[in-house]
C-alpha positions as CSV (number, residue, x, y, z in Angstrom):
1,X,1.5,14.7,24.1
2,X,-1.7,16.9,23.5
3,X,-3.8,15.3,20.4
4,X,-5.5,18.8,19.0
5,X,-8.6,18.3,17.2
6,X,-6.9,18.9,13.7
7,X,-4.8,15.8,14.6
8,X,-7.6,14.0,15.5
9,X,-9.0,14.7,12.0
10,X,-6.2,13.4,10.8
11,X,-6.1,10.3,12.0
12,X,-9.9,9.6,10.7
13,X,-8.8,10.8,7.4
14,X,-6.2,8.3,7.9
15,X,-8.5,5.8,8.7
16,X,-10.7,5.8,6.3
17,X,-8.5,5.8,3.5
18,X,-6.6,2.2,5.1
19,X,-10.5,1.0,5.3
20,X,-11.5,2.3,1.8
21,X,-8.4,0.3,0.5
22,X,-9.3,-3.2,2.8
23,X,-12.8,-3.2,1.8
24,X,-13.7,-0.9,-1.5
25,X,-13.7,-3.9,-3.6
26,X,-15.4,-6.7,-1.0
27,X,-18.4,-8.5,-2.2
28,X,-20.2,-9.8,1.0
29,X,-21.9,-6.7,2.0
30,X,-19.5,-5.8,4.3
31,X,-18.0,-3.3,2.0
32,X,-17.0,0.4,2.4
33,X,-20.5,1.8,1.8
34,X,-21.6,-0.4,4.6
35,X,-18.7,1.1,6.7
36,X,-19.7,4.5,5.8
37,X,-23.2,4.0,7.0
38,X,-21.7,2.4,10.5
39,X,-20.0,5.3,11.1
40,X,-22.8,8.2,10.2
41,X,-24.8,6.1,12.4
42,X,-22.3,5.7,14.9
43,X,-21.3,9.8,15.0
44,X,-25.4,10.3,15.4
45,X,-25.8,7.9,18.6
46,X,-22.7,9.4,19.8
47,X,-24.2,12.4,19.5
48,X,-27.1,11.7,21.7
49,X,-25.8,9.4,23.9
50,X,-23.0,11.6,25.0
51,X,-19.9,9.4,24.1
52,X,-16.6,10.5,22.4
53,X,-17.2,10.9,18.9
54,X,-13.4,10.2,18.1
55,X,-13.3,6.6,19.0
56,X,-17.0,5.7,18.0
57,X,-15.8,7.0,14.6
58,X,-12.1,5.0,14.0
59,X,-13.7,2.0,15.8
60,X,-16.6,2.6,13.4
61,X,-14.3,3.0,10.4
62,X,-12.1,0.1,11.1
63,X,-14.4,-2.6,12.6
64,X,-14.3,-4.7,9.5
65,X,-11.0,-4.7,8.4
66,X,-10.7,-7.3,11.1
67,X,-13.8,-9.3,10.4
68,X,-13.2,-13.2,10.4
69,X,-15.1,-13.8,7.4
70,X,-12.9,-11.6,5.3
71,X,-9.3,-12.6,7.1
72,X,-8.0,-16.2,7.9
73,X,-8.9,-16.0,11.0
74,X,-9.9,-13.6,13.9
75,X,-6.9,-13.4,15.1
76,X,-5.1,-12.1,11.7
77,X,-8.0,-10.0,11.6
78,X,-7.2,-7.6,14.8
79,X,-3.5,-7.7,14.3
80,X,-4.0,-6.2,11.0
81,X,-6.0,-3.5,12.9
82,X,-3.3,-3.6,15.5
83,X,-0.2,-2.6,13.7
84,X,-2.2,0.2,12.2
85,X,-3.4,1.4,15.3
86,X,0.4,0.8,16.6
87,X,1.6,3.1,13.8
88,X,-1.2,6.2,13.4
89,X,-2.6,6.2,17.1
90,X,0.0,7.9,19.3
91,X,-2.5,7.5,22.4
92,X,-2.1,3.8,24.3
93,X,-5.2,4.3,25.6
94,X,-7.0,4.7,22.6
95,X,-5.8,2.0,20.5
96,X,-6.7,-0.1,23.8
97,X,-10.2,0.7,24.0
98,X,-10.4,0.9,19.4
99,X,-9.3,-2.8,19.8
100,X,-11.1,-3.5,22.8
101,X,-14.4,-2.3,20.8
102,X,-13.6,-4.3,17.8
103,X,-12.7,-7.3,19.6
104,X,-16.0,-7.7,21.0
105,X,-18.7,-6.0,18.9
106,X,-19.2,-8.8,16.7
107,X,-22.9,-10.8,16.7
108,X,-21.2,-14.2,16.6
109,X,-24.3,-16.3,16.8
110,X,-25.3,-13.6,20.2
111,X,-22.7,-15.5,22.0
112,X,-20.3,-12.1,23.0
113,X,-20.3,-10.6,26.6
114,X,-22.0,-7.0,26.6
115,X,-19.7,-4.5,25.7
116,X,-18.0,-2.7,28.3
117,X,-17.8,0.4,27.1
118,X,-20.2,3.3,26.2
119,X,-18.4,3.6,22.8
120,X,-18.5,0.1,22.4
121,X,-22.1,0.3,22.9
122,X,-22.3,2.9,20.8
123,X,-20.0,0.9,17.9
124,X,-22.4,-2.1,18.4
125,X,-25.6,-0.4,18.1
126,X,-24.6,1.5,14.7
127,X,-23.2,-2.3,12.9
128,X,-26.5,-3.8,14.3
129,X,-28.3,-1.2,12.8
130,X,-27.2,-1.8,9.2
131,X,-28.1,-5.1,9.9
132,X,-32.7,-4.0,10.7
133,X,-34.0,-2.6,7.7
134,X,-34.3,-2.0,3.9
135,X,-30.0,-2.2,3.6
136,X,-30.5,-5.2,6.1
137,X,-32.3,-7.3,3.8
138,X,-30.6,-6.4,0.5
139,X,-26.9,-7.1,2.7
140,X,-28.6,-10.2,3.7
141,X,-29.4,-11.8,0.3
142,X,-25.9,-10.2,-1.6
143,X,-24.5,-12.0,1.5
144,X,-26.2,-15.2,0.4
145,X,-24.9,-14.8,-3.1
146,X,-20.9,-14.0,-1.8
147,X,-21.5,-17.2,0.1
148,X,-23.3,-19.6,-2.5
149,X,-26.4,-20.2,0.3
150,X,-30.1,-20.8,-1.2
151,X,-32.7,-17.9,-1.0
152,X,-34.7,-20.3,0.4
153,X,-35.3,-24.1,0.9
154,X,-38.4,-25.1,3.0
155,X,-36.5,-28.3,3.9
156,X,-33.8,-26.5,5.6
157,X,-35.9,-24.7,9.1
158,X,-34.5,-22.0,10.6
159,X,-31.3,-23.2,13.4
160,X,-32.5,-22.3,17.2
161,X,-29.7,-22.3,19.6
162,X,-26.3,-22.5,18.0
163,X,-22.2,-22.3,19.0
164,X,-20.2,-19.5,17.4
165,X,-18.8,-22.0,14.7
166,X,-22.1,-23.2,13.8
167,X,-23.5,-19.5,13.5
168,X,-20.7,-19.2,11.1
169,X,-20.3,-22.7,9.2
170,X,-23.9,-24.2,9.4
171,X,-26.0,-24.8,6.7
172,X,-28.7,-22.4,6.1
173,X,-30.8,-20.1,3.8
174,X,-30.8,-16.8,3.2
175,X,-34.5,-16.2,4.7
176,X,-33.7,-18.0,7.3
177,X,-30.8,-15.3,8.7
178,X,-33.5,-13.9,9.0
179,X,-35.2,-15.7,11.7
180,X,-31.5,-16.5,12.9
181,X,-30.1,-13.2,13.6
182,X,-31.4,-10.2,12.0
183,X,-35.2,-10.4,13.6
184,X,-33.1,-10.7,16.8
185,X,-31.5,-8.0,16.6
186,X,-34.1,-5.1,17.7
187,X,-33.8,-6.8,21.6
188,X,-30.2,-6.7,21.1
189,X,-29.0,-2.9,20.6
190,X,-27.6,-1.3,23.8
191,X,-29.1,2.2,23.9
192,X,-32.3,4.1,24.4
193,X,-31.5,6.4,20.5
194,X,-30.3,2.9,18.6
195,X,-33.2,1.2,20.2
196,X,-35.9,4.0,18.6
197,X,-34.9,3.4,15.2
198,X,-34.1,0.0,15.6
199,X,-38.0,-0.3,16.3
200,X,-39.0,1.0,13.3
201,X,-36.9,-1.1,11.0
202,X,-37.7,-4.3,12.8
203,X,-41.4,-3.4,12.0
204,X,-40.2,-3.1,8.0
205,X,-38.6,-6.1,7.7
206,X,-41.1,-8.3,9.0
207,X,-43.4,-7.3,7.2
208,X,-40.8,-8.1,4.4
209,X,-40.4,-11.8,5.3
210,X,-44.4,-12.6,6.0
211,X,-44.9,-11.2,2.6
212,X,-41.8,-13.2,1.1
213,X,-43.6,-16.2,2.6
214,X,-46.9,-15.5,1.4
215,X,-45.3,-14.6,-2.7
216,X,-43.4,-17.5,-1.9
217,X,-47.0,-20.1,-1.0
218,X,-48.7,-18.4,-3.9
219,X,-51.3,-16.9,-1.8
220,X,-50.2,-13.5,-2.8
């Protein structure tokens, strides 16, 4: 079967409107305007990194209907993602390499394997980069709020080395994600255009934090 490029339009249309419905209303910053920016992002790496453009984009536009934090568990998560693919992707071989991207992109404490794909690279770099910035530190305080975590408590330091679960489950702040993840995440993106802008935004949001530090101390 030859997938034309109408049918491939298609099938993002199609995506995007089973992704609007999952996450339009979510409250943790993982919602559909966050997906939207993934997958301009994603569409402008492809771009310049040579990748296929069709499964950065679905992988883009589905990558957190399976998200653990908004499923029962991981697993409920991709076979959600699954029996859609099963039913709208006619191509094996992309809904293998879709779930294959989804599977593994997540940060989860910076515990995953690198991805093994360009696209997945690709996929990676554009969620990390909604994750360095301006957005980055508005997600990461409504994310604070969804969860009921502290803006900040200077008896609760920053967590060093850390499993998956206690990434996830741990008590924390929401400066110190901060220190935890997203200032991590600059030395973390895959390829030479993510890692330009990622540069940039890193420089932002630390100035953010020393400044949130300094406000916080009174000295400012």
């Amino acid at each position: 079967m030859t997938i034309t490029h109408d049918d491939k339009e298609k099938m993002i249309r199609e995506a995007e409107k089973f992704s609007r419905s999952v996450l339009e209303n979510d409250a943790s910053g993982h919602d559909w305007w966050h997906i939207h920016r993934v997958v301009q992002m994603a569409k402008r790496i492809a771009r310049e990194e040579g990748a296929d453009p069709f499964v950065c984009t679905i992988a883009a536009l589905l990558h957190d209907v399976a998200d653990e934090k908004l499923n029962p568990s991981k697993e409920a998560g991709l076979q959600k993602v699954e029996v859609w693919l099963e039913a709208n992707l006619p191509e094996e071989e992309h809904r293998a390499h879709v779930m294959d991207i989804i599977s593994n992109m997540s940060y989860n404490g910076g515990k995953n394997p690198p991805m093994s794909t360009l696209e997945g690279k690709v996929v990676q770099d554009a969620d990390r980069l909604d994750a360095i910035g301006a957005i980055s530190i508005a997600r990461a305080f409504v994310y604070a709020g969804w969860k009921g975590t502290p803006i900040h408590d200077p008896a609760i330091p920053p967590r060093g080395e850390m499993t998956a679960e206690e990434y996830r489950n741990g008590k924390s702040t929401a400066i110190n994600h901060f220190h935890e993840k997203l200032l991590k995440l600059k030395d973390l993106v895959n390829t030479d255009a993510a890692r330009k802008i990622a540069e940039e935004r890193h420089r932002y949001m630390e100035q953010f934090v020393e400044r949130f530090y300094e406000e916080w101390d009174g000295t400012l």
